[in-house]
C-alpha positions in Angstrom: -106.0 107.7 11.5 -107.0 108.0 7.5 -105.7 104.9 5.4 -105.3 105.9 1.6 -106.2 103.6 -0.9 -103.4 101.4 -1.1 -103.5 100.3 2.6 -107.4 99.6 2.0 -106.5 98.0 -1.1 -103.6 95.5 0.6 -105.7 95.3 4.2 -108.9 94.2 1.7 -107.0 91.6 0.1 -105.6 90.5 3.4 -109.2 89.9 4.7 -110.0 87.5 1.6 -106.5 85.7 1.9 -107.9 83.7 4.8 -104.3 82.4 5.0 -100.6 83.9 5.1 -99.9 86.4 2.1 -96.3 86.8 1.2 -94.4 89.9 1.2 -93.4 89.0 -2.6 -97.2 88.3 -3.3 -98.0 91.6 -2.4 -94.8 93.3 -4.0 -96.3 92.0 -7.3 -99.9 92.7 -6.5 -99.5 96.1 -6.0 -96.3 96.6 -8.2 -94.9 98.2 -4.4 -91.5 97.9 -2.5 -90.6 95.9 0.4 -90.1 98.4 2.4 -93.1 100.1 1.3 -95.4 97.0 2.1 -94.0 97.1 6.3 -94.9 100.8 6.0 -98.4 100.2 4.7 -98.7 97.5 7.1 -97.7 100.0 9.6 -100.3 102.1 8.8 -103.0 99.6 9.3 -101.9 98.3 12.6 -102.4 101.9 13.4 -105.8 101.9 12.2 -106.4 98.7 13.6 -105.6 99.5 17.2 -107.5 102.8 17.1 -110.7 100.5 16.1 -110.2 97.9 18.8 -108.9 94.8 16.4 -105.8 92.3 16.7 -103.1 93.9 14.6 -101.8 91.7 11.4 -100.1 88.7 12.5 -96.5 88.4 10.8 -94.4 85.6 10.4 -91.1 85.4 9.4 -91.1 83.5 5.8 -94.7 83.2 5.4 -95.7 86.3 5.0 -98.9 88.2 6.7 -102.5 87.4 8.1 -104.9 88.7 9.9 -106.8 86.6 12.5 -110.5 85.5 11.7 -112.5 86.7 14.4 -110.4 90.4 13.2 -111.2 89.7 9.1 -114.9 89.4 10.4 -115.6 92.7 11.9 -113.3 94.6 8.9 -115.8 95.1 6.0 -118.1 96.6 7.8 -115.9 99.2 9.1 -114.0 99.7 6.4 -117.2 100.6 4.4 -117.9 103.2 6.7 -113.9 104.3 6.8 -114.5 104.8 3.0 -117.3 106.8 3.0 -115.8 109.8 5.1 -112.4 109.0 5.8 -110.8 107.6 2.3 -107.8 109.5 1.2 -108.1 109.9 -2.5 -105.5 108.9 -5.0 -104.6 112.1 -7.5 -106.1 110.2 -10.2 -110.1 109.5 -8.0 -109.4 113.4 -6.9 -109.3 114.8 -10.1 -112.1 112.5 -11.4 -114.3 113.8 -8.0 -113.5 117.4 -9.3 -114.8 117.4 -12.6 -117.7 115.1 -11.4 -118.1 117.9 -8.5 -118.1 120.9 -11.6 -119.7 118.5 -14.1 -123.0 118.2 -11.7 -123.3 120.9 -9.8 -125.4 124.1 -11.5 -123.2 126.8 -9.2 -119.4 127.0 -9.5 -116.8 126.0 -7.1 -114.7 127.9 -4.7 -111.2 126.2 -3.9 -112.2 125.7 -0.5 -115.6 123.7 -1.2 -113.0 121.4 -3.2 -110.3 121.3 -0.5 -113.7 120.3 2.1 -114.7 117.5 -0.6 -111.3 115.7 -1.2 -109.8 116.7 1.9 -106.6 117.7 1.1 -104.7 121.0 1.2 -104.3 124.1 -0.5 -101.4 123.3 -2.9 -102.4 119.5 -3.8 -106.2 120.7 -5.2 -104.2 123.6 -7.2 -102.0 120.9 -8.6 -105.0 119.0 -9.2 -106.7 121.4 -11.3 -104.2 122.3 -13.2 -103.5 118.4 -14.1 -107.5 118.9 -14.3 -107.1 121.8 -16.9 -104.9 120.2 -19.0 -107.0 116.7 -19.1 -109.9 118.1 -19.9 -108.8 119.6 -23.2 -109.2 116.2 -24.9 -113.4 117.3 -24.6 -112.7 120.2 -26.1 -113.5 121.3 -22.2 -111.9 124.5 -20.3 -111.8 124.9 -16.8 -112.1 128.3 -15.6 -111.6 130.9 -12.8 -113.5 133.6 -11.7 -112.4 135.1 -8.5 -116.5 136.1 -7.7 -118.0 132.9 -8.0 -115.2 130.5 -8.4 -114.1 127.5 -10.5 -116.7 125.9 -13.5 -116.1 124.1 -16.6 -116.8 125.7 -19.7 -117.8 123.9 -23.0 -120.6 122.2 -24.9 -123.4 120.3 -23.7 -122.0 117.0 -25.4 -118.4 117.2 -24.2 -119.5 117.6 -20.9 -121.3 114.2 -21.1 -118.6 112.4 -22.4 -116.1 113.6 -19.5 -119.2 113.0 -17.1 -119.0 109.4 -18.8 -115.1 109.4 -18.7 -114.7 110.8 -15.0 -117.5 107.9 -13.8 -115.5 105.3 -15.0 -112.5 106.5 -13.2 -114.1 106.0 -9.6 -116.9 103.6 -10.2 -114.8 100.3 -10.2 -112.8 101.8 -7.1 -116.0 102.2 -5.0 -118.8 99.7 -3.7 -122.8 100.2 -4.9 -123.3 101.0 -1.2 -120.3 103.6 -0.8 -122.0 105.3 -3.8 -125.5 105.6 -2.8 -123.8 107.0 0.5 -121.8 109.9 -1.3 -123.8 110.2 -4.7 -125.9 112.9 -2.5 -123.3 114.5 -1.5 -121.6 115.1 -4.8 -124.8 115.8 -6.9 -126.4 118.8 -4.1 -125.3 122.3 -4.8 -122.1 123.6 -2.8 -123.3 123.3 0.2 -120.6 121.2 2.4 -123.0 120.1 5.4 -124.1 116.6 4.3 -126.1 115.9 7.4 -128.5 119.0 6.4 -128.9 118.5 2.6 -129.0 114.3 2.2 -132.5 114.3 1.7 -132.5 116.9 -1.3 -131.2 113.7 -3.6 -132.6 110.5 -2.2 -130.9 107.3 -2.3 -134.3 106.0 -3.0 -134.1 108.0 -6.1 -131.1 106.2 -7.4 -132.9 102.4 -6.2 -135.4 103.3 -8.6 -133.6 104.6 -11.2 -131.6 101.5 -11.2 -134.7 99.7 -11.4 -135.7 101.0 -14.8 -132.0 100.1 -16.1 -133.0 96.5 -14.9 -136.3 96.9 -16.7 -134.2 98.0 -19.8 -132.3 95.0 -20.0 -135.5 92.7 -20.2 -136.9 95.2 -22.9 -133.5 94.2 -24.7 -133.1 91.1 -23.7 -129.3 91.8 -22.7 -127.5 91.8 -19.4 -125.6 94.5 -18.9 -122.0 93.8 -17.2 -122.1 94.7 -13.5 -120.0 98.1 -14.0 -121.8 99.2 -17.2 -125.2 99.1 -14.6 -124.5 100.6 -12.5 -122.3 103.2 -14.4 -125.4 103.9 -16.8 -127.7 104.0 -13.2 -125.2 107.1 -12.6 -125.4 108.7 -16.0 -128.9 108.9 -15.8 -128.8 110.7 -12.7 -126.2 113.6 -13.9 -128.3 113.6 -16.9 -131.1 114.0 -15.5 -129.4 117.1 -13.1 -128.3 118.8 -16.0 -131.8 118.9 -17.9 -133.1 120.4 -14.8 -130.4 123.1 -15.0 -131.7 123.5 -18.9 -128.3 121.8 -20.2 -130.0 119.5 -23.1 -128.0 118.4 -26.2 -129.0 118.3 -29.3 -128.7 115.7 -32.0 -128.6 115.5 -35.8 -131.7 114.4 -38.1 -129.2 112.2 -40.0 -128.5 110.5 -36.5 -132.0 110.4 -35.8 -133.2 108.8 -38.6 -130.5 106.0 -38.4 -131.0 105.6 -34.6 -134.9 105.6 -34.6 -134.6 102.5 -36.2 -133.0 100.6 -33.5 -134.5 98.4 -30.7 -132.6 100.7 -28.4 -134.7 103.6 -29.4 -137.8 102.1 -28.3 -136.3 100.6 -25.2 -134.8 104.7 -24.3 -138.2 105.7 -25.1 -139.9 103.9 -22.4 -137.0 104.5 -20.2 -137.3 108.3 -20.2 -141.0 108.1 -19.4 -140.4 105.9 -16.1 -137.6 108.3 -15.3 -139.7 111.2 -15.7 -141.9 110.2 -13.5 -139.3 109.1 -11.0 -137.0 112.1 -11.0 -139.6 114.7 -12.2 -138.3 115.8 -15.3 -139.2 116.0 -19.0 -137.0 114.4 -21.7 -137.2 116.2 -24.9 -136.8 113.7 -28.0 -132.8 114.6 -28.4 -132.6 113.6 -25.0 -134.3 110.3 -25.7 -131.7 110.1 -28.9 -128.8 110.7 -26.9 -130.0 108.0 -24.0 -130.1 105.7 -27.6 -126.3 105.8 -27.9 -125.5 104.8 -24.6 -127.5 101.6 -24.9 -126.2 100.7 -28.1 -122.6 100.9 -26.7 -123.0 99.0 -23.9 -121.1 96.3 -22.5 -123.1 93.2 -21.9 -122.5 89.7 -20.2 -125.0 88.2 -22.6 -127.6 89.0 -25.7 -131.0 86.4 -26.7 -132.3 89.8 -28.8 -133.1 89.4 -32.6 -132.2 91.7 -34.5 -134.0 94.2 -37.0 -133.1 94.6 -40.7 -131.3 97.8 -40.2 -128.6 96.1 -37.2 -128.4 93.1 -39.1 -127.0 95.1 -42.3 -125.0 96.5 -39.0 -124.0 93.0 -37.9 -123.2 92.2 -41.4 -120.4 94.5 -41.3 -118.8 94.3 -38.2 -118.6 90.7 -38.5 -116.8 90.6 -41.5 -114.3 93.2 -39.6 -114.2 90.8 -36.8 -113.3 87.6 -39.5 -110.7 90.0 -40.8 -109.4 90.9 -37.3 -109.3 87.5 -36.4 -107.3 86.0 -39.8 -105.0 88.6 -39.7 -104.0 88.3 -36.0 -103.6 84.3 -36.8 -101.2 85.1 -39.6 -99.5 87.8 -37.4 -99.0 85.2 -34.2 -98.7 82.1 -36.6 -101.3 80.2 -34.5 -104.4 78.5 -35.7 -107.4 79.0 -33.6 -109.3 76.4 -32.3 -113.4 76.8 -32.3 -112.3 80.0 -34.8 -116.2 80.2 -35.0 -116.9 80.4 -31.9 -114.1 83.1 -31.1 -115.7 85.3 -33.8 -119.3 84.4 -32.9 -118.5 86.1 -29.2 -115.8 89.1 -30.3 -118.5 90.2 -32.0 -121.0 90.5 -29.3 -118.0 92.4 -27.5 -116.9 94.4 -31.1 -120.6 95.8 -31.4 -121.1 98.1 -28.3 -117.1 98.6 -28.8 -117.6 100.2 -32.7 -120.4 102.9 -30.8 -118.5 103.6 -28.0 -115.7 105.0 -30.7 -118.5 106.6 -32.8 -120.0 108.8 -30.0 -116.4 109.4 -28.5 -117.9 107.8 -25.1 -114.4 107.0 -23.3 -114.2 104.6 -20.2 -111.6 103.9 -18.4 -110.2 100.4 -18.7 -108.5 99.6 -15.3 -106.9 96.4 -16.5 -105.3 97.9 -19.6 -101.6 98.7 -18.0 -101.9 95.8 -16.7 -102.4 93.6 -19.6 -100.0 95.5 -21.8 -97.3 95.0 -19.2 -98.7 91.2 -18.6 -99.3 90.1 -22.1 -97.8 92.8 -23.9 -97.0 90.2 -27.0 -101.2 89.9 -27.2 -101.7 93.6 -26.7 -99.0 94.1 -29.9 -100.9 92.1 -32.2 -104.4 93.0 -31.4 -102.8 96.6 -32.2 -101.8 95.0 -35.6 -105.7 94.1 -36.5 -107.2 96.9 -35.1 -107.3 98.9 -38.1 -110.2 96.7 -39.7 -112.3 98.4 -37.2 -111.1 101.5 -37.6 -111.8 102.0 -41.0 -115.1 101.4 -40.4 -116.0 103.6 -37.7 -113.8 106.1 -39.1 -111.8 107.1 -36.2 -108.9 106.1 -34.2 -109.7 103.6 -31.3 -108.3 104.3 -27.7 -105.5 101.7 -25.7 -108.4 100.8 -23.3 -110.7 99.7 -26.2 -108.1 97.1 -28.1 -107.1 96.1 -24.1 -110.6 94.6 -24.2 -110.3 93.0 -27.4 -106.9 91.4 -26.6 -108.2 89.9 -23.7 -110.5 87.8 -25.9 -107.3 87.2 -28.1 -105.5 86.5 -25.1 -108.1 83.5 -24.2 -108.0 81.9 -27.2 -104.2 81.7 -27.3 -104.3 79.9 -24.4 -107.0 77.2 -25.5 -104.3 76.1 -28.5 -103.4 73.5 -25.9 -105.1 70.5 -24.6 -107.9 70.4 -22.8 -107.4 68.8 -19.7 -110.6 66.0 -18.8 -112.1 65.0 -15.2 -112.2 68.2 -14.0 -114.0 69.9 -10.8 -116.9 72.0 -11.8 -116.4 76.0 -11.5 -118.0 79.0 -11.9 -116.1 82.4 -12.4 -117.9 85.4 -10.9 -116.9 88.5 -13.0 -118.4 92.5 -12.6 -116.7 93.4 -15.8 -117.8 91.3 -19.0 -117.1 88.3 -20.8 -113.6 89.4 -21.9 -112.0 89.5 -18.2 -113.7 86.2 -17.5 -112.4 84.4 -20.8 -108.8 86.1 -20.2 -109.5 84.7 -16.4 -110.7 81.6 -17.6 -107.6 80.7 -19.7 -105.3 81.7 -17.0 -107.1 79.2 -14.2 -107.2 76.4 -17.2 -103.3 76.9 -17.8 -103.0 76.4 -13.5 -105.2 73.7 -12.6 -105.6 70.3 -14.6 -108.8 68.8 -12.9 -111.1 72.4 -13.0 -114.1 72.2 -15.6 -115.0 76.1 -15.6 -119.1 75.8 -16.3 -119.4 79.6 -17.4 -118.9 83.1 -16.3 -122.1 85.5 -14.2 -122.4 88.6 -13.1 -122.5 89.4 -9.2 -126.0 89.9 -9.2 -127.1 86.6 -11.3 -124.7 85.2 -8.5 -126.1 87.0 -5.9 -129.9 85.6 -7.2 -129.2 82.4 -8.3 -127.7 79.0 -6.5 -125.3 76.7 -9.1 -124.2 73.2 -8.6 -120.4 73.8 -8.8 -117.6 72.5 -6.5 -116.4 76.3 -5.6 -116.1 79.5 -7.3 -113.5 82.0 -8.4 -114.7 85.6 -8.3 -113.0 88.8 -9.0 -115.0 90.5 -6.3 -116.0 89.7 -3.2 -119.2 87.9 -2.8 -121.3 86.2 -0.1 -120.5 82.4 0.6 -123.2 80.1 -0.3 -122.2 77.0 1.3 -119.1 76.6 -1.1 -115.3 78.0 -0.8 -114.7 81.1 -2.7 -111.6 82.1 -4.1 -111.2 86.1 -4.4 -108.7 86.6 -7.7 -107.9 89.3 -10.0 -108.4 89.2 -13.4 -104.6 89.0 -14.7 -102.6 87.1 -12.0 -99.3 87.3 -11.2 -96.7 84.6 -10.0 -96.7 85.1 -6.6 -100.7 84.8 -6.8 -100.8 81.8 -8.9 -98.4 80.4 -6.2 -100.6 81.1 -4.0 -103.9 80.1 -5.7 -102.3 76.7 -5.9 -102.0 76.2 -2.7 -105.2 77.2 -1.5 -107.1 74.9 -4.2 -104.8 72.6 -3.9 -105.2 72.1 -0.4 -109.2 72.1 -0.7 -108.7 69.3 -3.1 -106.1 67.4 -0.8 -103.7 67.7 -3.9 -100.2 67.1 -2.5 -98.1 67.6 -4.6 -93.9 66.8 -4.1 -94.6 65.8 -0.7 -94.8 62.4 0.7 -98.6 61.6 1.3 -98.9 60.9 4.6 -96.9 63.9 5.8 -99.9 65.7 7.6 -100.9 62.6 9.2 -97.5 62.2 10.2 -97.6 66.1 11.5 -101.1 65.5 13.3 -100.0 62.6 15.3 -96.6 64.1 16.5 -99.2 67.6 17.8 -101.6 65.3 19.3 -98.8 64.0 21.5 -98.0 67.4 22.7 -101.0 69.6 22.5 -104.8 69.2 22.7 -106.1 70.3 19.4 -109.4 71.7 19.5 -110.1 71.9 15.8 -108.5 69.4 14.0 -110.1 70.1 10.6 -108.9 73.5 10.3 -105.8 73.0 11.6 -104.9 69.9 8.9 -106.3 72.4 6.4 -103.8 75.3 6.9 -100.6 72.6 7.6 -101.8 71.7 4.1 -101.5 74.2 2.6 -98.4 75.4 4.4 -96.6 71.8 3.0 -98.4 71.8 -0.8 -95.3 73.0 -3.2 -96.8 73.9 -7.0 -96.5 72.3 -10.1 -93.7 73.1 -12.1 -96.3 74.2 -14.5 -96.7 77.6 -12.3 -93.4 78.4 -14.3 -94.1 80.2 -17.7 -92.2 78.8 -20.8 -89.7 81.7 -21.6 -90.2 83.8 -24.7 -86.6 83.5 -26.5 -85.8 86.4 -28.7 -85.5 87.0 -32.3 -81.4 86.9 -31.7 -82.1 83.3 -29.7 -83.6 81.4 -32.5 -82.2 82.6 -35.7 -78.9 82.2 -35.0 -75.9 81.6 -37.7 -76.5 77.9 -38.2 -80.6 79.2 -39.2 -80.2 81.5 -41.6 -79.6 80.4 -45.5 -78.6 82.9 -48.7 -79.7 80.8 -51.8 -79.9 82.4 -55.5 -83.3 81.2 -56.4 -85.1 78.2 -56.2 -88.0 76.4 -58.9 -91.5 77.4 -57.1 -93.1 78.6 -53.7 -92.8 74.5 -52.3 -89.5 74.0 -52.7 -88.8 77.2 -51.3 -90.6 76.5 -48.0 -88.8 72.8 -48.4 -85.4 74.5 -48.8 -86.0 77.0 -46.0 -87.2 74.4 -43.2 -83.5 72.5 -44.3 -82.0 73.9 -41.1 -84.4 73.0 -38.7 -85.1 70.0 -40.0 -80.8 69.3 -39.6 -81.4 70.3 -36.1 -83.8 68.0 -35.2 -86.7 71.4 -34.3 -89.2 69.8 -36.6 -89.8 66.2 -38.5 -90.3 65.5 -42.4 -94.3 66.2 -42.1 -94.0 69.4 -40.7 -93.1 70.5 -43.8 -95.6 69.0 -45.6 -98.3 70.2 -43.5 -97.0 73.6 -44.3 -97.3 72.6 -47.8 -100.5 71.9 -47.6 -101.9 74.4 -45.8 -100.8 77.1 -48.3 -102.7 75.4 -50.7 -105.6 74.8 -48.5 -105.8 78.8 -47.1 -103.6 80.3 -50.2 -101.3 82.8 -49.5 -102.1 84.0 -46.3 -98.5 83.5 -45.0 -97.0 86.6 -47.3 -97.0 88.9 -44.2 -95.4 91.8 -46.2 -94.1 92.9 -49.1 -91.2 90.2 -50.2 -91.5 88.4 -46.8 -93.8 85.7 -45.7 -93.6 83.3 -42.3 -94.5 79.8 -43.1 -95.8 77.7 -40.5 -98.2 75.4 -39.2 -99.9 73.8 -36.6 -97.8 72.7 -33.5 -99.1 68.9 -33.1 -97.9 68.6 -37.3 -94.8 67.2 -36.3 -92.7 70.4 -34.2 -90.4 68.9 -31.6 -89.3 72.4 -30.4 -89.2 75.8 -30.8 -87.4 77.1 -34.1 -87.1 79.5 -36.7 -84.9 79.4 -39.5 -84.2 82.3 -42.3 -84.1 82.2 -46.2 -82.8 84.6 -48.3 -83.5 84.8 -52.6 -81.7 87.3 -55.2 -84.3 85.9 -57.6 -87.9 85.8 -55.9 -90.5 83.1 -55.6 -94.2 83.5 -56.6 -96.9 82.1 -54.1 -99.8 83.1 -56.5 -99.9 84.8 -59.7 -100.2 88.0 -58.2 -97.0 90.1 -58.2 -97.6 91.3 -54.4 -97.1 87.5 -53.7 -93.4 87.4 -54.6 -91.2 86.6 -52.0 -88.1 86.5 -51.5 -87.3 86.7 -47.5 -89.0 83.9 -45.7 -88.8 82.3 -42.0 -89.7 79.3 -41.8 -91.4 79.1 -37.9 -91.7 75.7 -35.6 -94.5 76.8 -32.9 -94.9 74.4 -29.5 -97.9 76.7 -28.7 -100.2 79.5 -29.2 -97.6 82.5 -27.5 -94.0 81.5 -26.9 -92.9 82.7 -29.8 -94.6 85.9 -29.6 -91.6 88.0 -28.6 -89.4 86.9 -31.3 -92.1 87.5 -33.9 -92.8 90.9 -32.7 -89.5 91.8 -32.8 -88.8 90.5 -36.2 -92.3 92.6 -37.0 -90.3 95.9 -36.0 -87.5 94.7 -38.2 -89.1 94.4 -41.6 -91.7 97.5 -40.9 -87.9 99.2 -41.7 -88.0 99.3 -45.7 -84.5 99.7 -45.4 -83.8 96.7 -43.5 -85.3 94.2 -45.6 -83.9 96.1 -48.2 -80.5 95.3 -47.0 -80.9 92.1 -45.9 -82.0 90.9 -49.9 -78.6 93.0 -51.4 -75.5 92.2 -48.8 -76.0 88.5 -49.1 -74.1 88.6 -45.8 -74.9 86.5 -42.9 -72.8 88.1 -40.6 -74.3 91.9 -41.3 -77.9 89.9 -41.2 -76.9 88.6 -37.8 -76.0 92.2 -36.6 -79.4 93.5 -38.0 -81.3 90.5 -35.9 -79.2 91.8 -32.5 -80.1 94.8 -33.1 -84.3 94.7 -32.9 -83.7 91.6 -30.3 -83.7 93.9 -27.3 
């Protein structure tokens, strides 16, 4: 029986549970229906029997779990299952066609890709014509001859970039080892017989080759993130295949000049030697160039390098487009950042290899962006706002999956506006895809558990070479166990496995919580009456976690709307008033009535415009006064005035205003959804428009429902 990847996906996370999963904890997980988790779980009790294993234990109320002696013996087979019996989603097939087309120097027939994604007649022709259609965006046509068959048709250099774009589509979906197992088989001619044509491209090949990307990072000294590794370990290799089929790009002397000058040159330079000698091929100097732009827009876990004059100019730049990003999303979210510097000091690492991606067009696949826009899609909004500081300087537009990554820095700072919690457990976070997951990871464990002191963030392999003095360890992949409890988590997480993440460390930290504490003891004494235990530490373990109930923290504040908080008792119409302070006094009248904020809040508003100047003029006749939450805001608020006779806030006529709302904050992000939507309201000319001439509240009012949905 062949499992597709969903029912590897959900018997995977099964085997890292080591406890009951919940039907609702997988719903969420995989964004899946009931119904369709007991068919998946079908499917692997199938798959499970034909192998010889315990099917998954099911209990009514707790959800599913598969014995231990079972979860043992299942990553070994399912490595193998993946290698030659994996059903392919439509997205991996197509990416494992133009990978297929992309490496090989013959064309394709239909059948050689029916053999290689195993699936029939009618689903590969849908897939290449999805195919056909996709590639476009390289300026790439696939084409049809009914002699030799299917190839891909287009320059040298848009054949990279899709060989780059394609990689990163099925490299985070498949294990090192998997790869080295089917890498062969993708990059040999078209002939289908594995077992008689593995040894024309030797896994030891690709060991070495990864080798000299290790020696890179020590000429650089940089660590690349875990996927960017091993995906540059793979771009070697098809580069390498295509230069032996004569396919060589060619770069500009402008481009040369400018890159020559970089570290990264030197470090490609003594790259392409090793690999020469490795894979027997010559790299002619564009070749060396190109290999250049890949290093410099890599994504790295961490950078000790000094930099030359020509990347400090470089530097000079983008950090000044990172301060800019970074004081126009704190005006946009009314927040002030704590440790601003150090926020800026580390989006920049991130913004650096992000600004050459978007110069050389070299896409990747960001398999956490849907996920954050639909988990944080507040975050994902504003760092949309900002991006455009970047974009102006590389001169182009800059993909969803790009300003994912930079939101998820965002995202981690918004979280650390709170407290930080003391006398806390030491913990590592083990992350394969860069700083930004961990810090968005980070802030998420911080928000759940109160006594956690998370010591920093490594890559698999520092974990995998290194031992650290930490109480246990949170990974987003799994890893080996070193003599302390891992917990396997993803990198956004949703209720149901923050519910369950509780529990689990909870019950490791003998944390119980809303339950009387002797309740287990209680439990153990009335078993021992009745039954001979014969392992009593285990069995206390899972009746603790079975009793632990969460916090009441697991429960995110709600995220009122725009309609919510500026109701009709908020919102003020006023003919003028005598300067910018008595403005902002006047307009914080109606929280102040209701008890949202107290007398210094409105001071410390005050001041901070005088302090920062203007920076709360949002828009043209509008600005959003606030300040920091601890300044005196009791609760959330937001109140409205309107002027016929503007106020000035400098001496600059683009700083008269004469709309302002007055916001109460009580953190970094609750009142994200009502400031977004009030954003959509006033990027209407016409609204604000009308809002300043019907000196109506009620027509105001209907204006507010309407952008509150």
């Amino acid at each position: 029986m062949s499992l597709d990847k969903r029912s590897i996906a959900i018997l995977s996370y099964l085997v890292d549970a080591k406890s009951y999963v919940s039907v609702k904890e997988l719903m969420e997980k995989f964004k899946i229906s009931r119904r369709t988790i007991y068919y998946d779980i079908e499917k692997v009790n199938g798959w499970l029997k034909e192998n010889k294993l315990e099917p998954v234990k099911h209990v009514r109320g707790e959800g599913f779990k598969l014995e231990e002696h079972t979860s043992l013996q299942i990553p070994e087979k399912i490595e193998l299952f993946r290698t030659w019996q994996y059903e392919y989603s439509a997205k991996e097939r197509k990416a494992w066609i133009a990978l297929y087309l992309l490496g090989s120097d013959t064309s394709f027939y239909l059948d050689d890709l029916m053999e290689r994604t195993r699936v029939s007649r009618n689903t590969t022709l849908d897939d290449l014509k999805v195919l056909k259609e996709e590639i476009e965006r390289f300026h790439l046509s696939l084409e049809f001859n009914r002699k030799t068959g299917y190839t891909i048709i287009g320059a040298e250099d848009e054949k990279r970039k899709a060989i780059v774009y394609y990689l990163s589509r099925v490299l985070p979906n498949e294990g090192w080892q998997t790869l080295l197992a089917k890498i062969p088989f993708i990059l040999n001619r078209t002939d289908t017989n594995l077992e008689d044509h593995a040894d024309l491209f030797s896994a030891e090949e690709m060991k070495a080759v990864q080798q000299i990307v290790a020696e890179s990072e020590k000429d650089l000294h940089i660590q690349f993130t875990d996927e960017f590794f091993y995906s540059l370990t793979l771009r070697l290799m098809f580069f390498a295949r295509r230069l032996t089929q004569g396919k060589k790009v060619k770069i500009n002397e402008v481009e040369k000049e400018v890159l020559s000058e970089t570290k990264e040159y030197q470090a490609a330079n003594r790259l392409s030697k090793k690999l020469s000698i490795v894979l027997n091929v010559d790299f002619p100097e564009d070749e060396i160039f190109y290999i250049t732009k890949h290093l410099l827009s890599s994504r790295v876990q961490f950078s000790e390098r000094l930099s030359s004059e020509w990347e400090k100019s470089e530097t000079q730049i983008l950090a000044e487009v990172v301060s800019n990003m970074v004081t126009d999303f704190q005006k946009y979210a009314c927040v002030f950042f704590k440790d601003k510097e150090l926020l800026e000091k580390n989006l920049l690492v991130h913004i650096k290899p992000s600004f050459y991606r978007i110069k050389y067009g070299l896409e990747v696949e960001n398999q956490i962006a849907e996920s954050l826009k639909e988990k944080y899609p507040d975050i994902f909004l504003l760092t949309k706002k900002v991006i455009h500081h970047l974009e102006k300087v590389v001169g182009k537009r800059v993909h969803e999956n790009e300003i994912a990554l930079i939101a998820m820095y965002f995202g981690g700072w918004m979280r650390r506006t709170g407290v930080k919690p003391a006398n806390r457990k030491k913990v590592i976070i083990v992350c394969a895809s860069g700083l930004g997951t961990s810090k968005l990871l980070e802030s998420q464990l911080e928000g759940l558990f109160s006594t956690i002191d998370i010591i920093g963030s490594v890559s698999l392999r520092e974990y995998e070479k290194n031992d650290y003095n930490v109480d246990f360890i949170f990974s987003t992949t799994p890893v080996q166990k070193k003599n302390k409890p891992v917990f396997i988590v993803s990198p956004i997480l949703t209720d149901a496995e923050k519910e369950s993440l509780l529990k689990k460390v909870n019950a490791l930290l003998d944390t119980n919580v809303l339950q009387k504490q002797n309740s287990v003891d209680a439990l153990m004494e009335i078993i021992k009456k009745h039954a001979t235990i014969s392992d009593q530490a285990n069995l206390e373990k899972e009746l603790r976690q079975y009793l632990t109930k969460p916090k009441s923290k697991l429960q995110a504040a709600a995220k009122p709307s725009l309609q919510n908080l500026l109701q009709r008792e908020m919102i003020q119409l006023e003919k003028e008033v005598t300067d910018w302070q008595e403005a902002i006094r006047v307009g914080a009248i109606p929280l102040l009535k209701t008890n949202h904020i107290l007398e210094n809040y409105v001071d410390a508003m005050i001041d901070s415009v005088i302090k920062n100047g203007p920076y709360i003029v949002v828009a043209p006749k509008v600005a959003i006064p606030h300040a920091n939450p601890e300044d005196g805001v009791k609760k959330l608020g937001m109140s409205l005035l309107c002027l016929e006779k503007g106020v000035r806030f400098s001496d600059s006529p683009k700083h008269d205003v004469q709309v302002m709302i007055v916001l109460a904050p009580i953190d970094g992000e609750t009142h994200l959804t009502a400031l977004s939507q009030l954003t959509k309201m006033f990027s209407e000319p016409e609204n604000l428009k009308e809002i300043i001439q019907c000196r109506s509240v009620e027509r105001i009012l209907e204006i507010i429902e309407a952008y509150s949905n």
